[in-house]
VEXDREN-2710 file (C-alpha; in Angstrom, 1 decimal):
% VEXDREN-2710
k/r/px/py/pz
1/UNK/0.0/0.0/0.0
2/UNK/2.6/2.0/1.2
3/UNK/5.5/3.4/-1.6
4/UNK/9.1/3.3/-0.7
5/UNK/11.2/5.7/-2.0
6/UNK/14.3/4.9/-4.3
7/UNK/16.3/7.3/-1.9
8/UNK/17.4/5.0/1.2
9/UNK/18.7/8.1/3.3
10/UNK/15.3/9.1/3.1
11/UNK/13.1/7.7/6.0
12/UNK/9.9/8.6/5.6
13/UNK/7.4/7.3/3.6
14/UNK/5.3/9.4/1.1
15/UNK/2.5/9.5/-1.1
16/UNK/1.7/11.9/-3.8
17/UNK/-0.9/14.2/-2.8
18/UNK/-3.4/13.3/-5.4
19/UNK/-2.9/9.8/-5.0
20/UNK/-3.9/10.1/-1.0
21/UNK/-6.9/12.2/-2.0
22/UNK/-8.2/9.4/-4.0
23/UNK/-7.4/6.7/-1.6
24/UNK/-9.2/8.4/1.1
25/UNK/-12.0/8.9/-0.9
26/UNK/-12.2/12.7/-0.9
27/UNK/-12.8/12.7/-4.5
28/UNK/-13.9/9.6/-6.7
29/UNK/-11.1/9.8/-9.3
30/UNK/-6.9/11.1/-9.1
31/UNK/-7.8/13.5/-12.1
32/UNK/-10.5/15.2/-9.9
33/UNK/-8.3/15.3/-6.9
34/UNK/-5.8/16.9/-9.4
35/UNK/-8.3/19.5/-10.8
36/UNK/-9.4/20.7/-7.2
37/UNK/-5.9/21.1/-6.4
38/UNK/-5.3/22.9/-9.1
39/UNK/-8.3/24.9/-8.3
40/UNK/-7.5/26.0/-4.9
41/UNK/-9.8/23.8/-3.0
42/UNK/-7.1/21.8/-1.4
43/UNK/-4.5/23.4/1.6
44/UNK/-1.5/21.4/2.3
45/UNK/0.1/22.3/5.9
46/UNK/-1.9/25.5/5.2
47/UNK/-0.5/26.2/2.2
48/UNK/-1.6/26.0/-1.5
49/UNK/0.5/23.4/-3.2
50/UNK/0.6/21.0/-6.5
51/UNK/-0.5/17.4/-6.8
52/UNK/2.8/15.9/-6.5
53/UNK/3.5/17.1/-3.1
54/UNK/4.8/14.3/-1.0
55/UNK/2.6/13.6/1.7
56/UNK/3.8/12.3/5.1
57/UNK/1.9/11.4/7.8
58/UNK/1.2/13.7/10.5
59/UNK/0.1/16.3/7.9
60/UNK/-2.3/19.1/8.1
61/UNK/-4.5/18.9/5.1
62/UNK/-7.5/21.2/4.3
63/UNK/-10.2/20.4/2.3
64/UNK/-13.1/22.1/0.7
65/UNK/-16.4/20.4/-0.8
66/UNK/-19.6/22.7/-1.6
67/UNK/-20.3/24.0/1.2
68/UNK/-18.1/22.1/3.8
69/UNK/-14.7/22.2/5.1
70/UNK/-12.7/19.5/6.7
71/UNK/-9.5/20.0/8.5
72/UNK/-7.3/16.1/8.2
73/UNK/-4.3/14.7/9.9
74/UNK/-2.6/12.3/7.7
75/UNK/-2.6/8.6/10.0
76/UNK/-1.7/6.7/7.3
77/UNK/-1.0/6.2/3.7
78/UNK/-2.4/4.8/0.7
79/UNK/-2.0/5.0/-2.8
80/UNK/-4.9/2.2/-4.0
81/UNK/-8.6/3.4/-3.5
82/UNK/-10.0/0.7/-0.9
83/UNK/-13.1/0.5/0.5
84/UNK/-15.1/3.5/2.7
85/UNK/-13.7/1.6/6.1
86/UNK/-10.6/1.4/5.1
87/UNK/-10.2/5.0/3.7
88/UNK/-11.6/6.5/7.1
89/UNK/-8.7/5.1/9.0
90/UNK/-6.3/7.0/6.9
91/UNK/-7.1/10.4/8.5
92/UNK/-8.6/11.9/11.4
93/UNK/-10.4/15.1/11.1
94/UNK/-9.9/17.9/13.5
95/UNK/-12.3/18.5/16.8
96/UNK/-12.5/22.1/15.5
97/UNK/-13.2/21.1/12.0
98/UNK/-16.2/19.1/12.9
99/UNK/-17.6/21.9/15.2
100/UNK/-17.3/24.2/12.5
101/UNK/-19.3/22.2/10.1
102/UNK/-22.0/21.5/12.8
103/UNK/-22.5/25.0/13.4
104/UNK/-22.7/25.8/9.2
105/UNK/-24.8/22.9/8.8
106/UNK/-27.1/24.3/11.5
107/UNK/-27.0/27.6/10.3
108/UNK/-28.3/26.5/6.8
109/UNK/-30.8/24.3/7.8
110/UNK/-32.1/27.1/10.0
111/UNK/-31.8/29.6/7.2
112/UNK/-34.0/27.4/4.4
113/UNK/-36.7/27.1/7.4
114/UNK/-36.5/30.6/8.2
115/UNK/-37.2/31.7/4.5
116/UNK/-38.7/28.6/2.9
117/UNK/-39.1/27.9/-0.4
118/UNK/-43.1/27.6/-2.0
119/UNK/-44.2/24.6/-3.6
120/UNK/-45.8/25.6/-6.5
121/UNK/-45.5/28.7/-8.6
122/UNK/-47.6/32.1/-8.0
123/UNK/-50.7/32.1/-10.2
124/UNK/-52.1/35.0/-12.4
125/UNK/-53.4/37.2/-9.9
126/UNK/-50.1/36.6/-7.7
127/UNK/-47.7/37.6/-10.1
128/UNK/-49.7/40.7/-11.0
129/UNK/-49.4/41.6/-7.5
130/UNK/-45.8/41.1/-7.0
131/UNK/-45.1/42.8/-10.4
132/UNK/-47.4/45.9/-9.0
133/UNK/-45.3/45.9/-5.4
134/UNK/-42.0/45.8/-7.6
135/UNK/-43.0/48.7/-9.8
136/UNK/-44.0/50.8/-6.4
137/UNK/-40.8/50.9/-4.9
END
């Protein structure tokens, strides 16, 4: 699982930054890891970096999906995509990571009940009205 280097002074091992992405099942596929790396959606020790950083564990990585971002420490690596199980025991995200994403997830449930959303669309008489309110103001 693991990938030694060719470098025997070197010893830690490392995994392209990509490649761990994948295996940990942050994104489905190494070129969409790539692409959000790319993209600036990925931090690396805080930093913005390029797929073919070496990770080591013990890491800081930072990742952003739609609305939600998670906060890793790298506990182990892998460069083959595994099963769900297996991919959550190569991180562990960060107490204030998943307080943070509590708190946004609250906040926009609490902000679609607060303003919610009608079910169908307004009829004739409706939409005369809101287009005569617009026109006031």
């Amino acid at each position: 699982m693991a990938k030694f280097s060719n470098n025997p002074s070197q010893d830690k091992l490392s995994i392209r930054l990509d490649k761990w992405l994948c295996a940990a099942r942050f994104y489905k596929t190494r070129a969409i890891a790539k692409q959000m790396i790319d993209g600036g959606k990925v931090f690396y020790n805080g930093q913005r970096s390029k797929s073919g950083k070496a990770v080591v564990l013990g890491d800081r990585i930072t990742v952003r999906q739609g609305f939600e971002e998670k906060q890793v420490i790298v506990i182990a690596l892998a460069d083959k995509r595994r099963d769900a199980n297996f991919a959550q025991t190569l991180y562990q995200e960060t107490k204030d990571s998943i307080e943070t994403r509590e708190k946004n997830s609250l906040a926009r449930k609490q902000g679609i009940l607060l303003s919610p959303a009608s079910d169908t669309k307004p009829d004739k008489k409706q939409r005369r009205q809101i287009r005569h309110l617009k026109e006031r103001i």
